[in-house]
C-alpha positions as CSV (number, residue, x, y, z in Angstrom):
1,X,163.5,87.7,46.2
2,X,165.8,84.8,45.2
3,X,165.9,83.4,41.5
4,X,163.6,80.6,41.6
5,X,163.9,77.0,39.1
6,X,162.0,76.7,36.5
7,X,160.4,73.7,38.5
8,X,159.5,75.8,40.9
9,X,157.2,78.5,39.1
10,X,155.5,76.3,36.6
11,X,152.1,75.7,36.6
12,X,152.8,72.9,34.2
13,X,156.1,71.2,33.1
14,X,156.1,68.4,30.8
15,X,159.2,66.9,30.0
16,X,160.4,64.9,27.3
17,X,162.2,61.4,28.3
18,X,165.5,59.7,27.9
19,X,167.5,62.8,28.4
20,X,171.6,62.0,28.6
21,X,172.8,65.7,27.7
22,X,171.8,69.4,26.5
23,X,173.6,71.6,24.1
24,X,172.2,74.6,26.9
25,X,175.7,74.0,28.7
26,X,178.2,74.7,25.7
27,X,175.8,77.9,24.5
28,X,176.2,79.2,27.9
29,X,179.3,79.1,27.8
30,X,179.4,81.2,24.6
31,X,176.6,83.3,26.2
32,X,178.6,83.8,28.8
33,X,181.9,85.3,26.9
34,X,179.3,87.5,25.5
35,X,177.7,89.1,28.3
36,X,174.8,87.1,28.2
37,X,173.2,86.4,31.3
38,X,170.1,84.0,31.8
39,X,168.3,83.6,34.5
40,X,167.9,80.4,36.7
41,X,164.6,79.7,35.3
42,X,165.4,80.5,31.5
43,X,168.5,78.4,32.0
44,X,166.0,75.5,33.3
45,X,163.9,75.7,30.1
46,X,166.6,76.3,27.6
47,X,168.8,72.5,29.3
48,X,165.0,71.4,28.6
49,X,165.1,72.6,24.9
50,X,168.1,72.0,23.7
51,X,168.0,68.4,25.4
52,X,169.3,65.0,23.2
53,X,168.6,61.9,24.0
54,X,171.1,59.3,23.4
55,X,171.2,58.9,19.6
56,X,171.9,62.7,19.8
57,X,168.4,64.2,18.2
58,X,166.5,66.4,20.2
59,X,164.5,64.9,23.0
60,X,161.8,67.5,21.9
61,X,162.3,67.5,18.2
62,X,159.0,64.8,18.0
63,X,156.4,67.1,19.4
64,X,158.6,70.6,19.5
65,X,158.7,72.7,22.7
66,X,156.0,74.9,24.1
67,X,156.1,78.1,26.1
68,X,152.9,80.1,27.4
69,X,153.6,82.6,30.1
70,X,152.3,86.4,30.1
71,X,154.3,89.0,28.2
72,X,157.5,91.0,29.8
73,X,158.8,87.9,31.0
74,X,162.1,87.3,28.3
75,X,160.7,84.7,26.1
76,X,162.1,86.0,23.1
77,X,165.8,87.6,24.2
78,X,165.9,83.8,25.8
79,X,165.2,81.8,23.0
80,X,166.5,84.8,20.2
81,X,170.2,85.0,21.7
82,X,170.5,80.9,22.1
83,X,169.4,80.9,18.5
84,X,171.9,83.3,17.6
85,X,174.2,81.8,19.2
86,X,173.3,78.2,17.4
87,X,174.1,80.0,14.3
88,X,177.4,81.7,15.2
89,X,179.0,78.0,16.2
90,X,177.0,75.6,13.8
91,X,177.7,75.8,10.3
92,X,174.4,75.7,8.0
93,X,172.1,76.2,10.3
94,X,168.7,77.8,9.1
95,X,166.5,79.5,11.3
96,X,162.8,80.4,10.4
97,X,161.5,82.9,12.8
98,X,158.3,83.7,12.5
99,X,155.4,85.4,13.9
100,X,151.6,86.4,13.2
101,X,152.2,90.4,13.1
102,X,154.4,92.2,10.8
103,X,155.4,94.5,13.4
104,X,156.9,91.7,16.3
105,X,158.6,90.3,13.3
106,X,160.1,93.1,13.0
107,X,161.0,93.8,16.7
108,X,162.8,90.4,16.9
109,X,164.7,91.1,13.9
110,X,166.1,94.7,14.9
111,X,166.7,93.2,18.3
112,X,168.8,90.5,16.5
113,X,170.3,92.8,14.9
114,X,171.7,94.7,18.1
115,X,173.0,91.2,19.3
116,X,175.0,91.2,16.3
117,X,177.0,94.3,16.8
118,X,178.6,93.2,19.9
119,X,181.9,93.0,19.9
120,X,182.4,89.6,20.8
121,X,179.2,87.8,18.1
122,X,180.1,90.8,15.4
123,X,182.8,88.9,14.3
124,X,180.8,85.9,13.4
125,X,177.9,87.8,11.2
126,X,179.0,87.9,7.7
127,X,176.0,90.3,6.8
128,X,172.2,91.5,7.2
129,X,169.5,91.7,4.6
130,X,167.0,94.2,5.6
131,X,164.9,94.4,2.7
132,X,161.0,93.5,3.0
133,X,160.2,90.5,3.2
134,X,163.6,89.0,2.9
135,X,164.9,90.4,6.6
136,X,168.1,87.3,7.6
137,X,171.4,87.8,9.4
138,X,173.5,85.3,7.6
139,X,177.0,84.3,9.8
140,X,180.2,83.5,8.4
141,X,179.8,80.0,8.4
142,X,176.9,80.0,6.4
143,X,174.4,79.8,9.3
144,X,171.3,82.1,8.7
145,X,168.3,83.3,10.6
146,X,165.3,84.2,8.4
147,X,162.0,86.5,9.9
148,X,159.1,86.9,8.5
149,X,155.3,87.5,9.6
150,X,152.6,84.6,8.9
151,X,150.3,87.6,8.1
152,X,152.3,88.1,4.9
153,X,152.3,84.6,4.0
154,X,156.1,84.3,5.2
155,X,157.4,80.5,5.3
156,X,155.7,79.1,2.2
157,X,157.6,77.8,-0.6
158,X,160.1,77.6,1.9
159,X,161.7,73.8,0.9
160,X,163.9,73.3,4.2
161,X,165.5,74.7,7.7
162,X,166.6,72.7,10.7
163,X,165.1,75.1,13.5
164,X,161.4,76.8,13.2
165,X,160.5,79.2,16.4
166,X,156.8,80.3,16.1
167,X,156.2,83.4,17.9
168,X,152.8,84.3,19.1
169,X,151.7,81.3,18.5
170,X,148.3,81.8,20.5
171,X,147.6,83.3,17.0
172,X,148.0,80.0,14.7
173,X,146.1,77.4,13.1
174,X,146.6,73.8,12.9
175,X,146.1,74.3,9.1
176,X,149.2,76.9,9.2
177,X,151.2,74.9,11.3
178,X,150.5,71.9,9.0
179,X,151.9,74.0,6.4
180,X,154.8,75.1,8.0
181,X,156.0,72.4,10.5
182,X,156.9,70.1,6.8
183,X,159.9,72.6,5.9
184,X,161.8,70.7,8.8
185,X,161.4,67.4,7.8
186,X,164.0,67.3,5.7
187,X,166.4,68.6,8.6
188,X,168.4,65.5,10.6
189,X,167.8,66.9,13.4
190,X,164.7,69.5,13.7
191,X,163.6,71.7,16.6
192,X,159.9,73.1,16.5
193,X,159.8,76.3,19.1
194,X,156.0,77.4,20.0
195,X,156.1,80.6,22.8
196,X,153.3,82.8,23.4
197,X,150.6,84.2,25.7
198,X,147.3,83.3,26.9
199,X,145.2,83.9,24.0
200,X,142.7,86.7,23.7
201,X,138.7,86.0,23.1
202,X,138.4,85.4,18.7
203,X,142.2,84.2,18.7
204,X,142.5,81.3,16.4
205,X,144.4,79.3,18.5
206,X,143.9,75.9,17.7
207,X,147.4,74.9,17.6
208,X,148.2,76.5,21.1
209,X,145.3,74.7,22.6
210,X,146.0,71.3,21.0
211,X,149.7,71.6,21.7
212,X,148.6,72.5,25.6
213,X,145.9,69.1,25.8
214,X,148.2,66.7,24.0
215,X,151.1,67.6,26.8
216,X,148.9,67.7,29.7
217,X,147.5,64.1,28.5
218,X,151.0,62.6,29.3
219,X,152.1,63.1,25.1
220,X,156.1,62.2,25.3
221,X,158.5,63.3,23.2
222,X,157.7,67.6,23.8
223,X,158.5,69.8,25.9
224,X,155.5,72.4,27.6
225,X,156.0,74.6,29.9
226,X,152.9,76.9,31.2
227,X,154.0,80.1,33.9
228,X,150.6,81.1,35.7
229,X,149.0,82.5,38.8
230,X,147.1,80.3,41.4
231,X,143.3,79.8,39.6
232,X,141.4,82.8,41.3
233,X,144.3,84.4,42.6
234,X,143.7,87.8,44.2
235,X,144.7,90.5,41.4
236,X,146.7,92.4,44.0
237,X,148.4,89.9,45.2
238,X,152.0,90.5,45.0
239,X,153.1,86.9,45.2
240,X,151.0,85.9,42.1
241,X,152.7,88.7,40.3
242,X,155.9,87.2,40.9
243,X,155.0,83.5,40.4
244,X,153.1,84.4,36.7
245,X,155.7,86.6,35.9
246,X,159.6,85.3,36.8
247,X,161.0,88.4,35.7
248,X,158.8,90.0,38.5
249,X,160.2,92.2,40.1
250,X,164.1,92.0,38.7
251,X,163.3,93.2,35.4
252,X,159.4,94.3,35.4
253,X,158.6,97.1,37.1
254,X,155.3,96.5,39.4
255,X,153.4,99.5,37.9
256,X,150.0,100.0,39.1
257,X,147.5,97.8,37.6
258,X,144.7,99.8,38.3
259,X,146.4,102.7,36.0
260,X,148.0,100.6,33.9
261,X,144.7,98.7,33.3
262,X,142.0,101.3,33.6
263,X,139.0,98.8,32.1
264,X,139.8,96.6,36.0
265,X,140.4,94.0,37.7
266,X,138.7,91.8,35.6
267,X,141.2,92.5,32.9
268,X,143.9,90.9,35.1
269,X,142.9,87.5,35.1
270,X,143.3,85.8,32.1
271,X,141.2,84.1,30.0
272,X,144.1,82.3,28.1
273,X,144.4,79.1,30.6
274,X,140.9,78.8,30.7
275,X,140.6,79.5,26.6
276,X,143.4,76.8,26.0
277,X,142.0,73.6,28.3
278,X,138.3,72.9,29.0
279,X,139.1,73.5,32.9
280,X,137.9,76.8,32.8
281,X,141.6,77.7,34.9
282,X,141.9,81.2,35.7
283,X,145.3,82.9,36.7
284,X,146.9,86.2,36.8
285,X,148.6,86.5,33.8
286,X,149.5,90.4,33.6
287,X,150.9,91.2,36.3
288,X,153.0,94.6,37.1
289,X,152.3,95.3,33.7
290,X,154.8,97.6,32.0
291,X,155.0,98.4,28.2
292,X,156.5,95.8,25.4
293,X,159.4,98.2,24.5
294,X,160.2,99.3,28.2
295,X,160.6,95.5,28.7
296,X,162.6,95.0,25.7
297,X,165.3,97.9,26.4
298,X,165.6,96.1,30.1
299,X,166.3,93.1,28.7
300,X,168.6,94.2,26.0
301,X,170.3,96.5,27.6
302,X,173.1,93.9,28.6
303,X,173.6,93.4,25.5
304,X,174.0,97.6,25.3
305,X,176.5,97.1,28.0
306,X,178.5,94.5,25.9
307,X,178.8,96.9,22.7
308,X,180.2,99.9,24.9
309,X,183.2,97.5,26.1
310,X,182.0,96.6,29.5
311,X,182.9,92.7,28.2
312,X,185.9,91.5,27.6
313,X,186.6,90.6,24.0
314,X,187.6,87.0,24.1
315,X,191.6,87.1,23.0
316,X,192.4,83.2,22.3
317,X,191.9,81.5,19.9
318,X,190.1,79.2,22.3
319,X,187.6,81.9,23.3
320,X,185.7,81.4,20.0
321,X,182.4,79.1,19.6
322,X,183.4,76.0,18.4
323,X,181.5,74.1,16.1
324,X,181.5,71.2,18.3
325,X,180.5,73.7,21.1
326,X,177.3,74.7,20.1
């Protein structure tokens, strides 16, 4: 199966206006010195995010940039390793990563962690806190990524950062997100990043949902992007598997649902598009459903490949991010 545009598997792409330019092309470049490979429809929605408009702010920085999809499809090795690579060519950037559990927190944060030992992004990592609570990789240029979990209260007090990327955001309130979304304010040119799934029955979603109806009511100014099976789509089908999931079947495995989901088939449609809008949509949201940390060491495992010397280390002086770059 060919790699498919990020136009082309959408369920729902709305797209901020006035774009003239996207930092995506100068951190692919560095991405690409690295190792790091994206995928045609990750490179799609990364252009999107890291879009300017013509006074060079963010096209998306108004109403920040929205990702819902299924799990095991790269969300975060997408947005974690262009963040990472903000960092490592922008000096004083700060980076608030957050998420609702304690325990993806820390997934992101070891898997950042990896990124920064290869050979050719080592060099710009000056060093890494791991204590609790206080978990940052802080670059030589005094560029830092923070994590935390909103669980623990992480992001409060916090007076400022330039870039906040809420993970599982089908768990967040508007009151959180109220509380949080000020810290950028201060920033001249913020980036709000929402990514999650299709939120479970007693989520408290609120933000997800009225992030999902302001884009779909024609909101400018954001960026929303919603991966999802046809409404009703056969559970077996093949072809829904692949247009829910983009990593399908590249980097998921296709598994067998009815093992791998014992409860049915009723557990493969999800009851997140329908939960968000008042549509009652249904799509196939799970599909070839393989285990979080089987996903995660397919995804990172180019990044292994990196670290053992299968990359070439970059040997000009020209070979290095440039501030200007990204």
């Amino acid at each position: 199966m060919s790699e498919r545009r990020l136009s082309e598997i959408a369920r729902h792409l709305v797209q901020p206006s006035d774009i003239v330019g996207s930092d995506f092309n100068l951190v692919n470049r560095a991405a690409v010195k690295a190792g790091i490979r994206y995928d045609l429809w990750q490179q799609g929605f990364l252009y999107l995010l890291l879009a300017k408009r013509e006074d060079g702010r963010y096209a998306c920085g108004a109403g920040g940039a929205v990702l819902s999809s299924c799990r095991q499809i790269g969300k975060t090795f997408m947005i974690g390793t262009a963040m990472f690579i903000l960092c490592a060519g922008r000096k004083g950037t700060l980076v608030i990563w957050t998420a609702h559990h304690t325990r993806t927190s820390d997934e992101t944060f070891n898997d950042l962690c990896e990124l920064a030992r290869t050979p050719v992004l080592a060099r710009y990592v000056d060093h890494i806190r791991r204590a609790n609570g206080q978990q940052e990789i802080r670059f030589s240029n005094g560029s830092r990524i923070m994590f935390g979990a909103r669980e623990n209260g992480f992001g409060r007090g916090l007076h400022s950062a330039d870039i906040e990327v809420f993970d599982e955001a089908q768990i967040l309130t508007v009151k959180a997100l109220d509380n949080l979304i000020p810290i950028v304010n201060t920033s001249p040119n913020p980036l709000v990043v929402l990514m999650g799934n299709p939120p479970k029955p007693g989520d408290q979603s609120e933000a997800f949902a009225e992030k999902r109806a302001n884009a779909l009511a024609g909101s400018d100014g954001m960026l929303y992007v919603e991966l999802s099976a046809d409404p009703d789509a056969d559970p077996d089908d093949r072809d829904q598997w692949a247009k829910a999931n983009p990593s399908y079947p590249r980097r998921t495995g296709e598994g067998d649902p009815a093992h791998a989901q014992p409860a049915g088939r009723g557990q493969l449609q999800t009851r997140g598009a329908g939960h968000l809008g008042r549509d009652r949509e249904r799509a196939c949201h799970r599909p070839g459903r393989v285990g979080r940390r089987d996903h995660r060491r397919a995804g990172y495992d180019r990044i292994a490949r990196v670290r053992r010397g299968h990359a070439p280390r970059p040997r000009r002086a020209g070979h290095r991010i440039r501030d200007q770059e990204a």
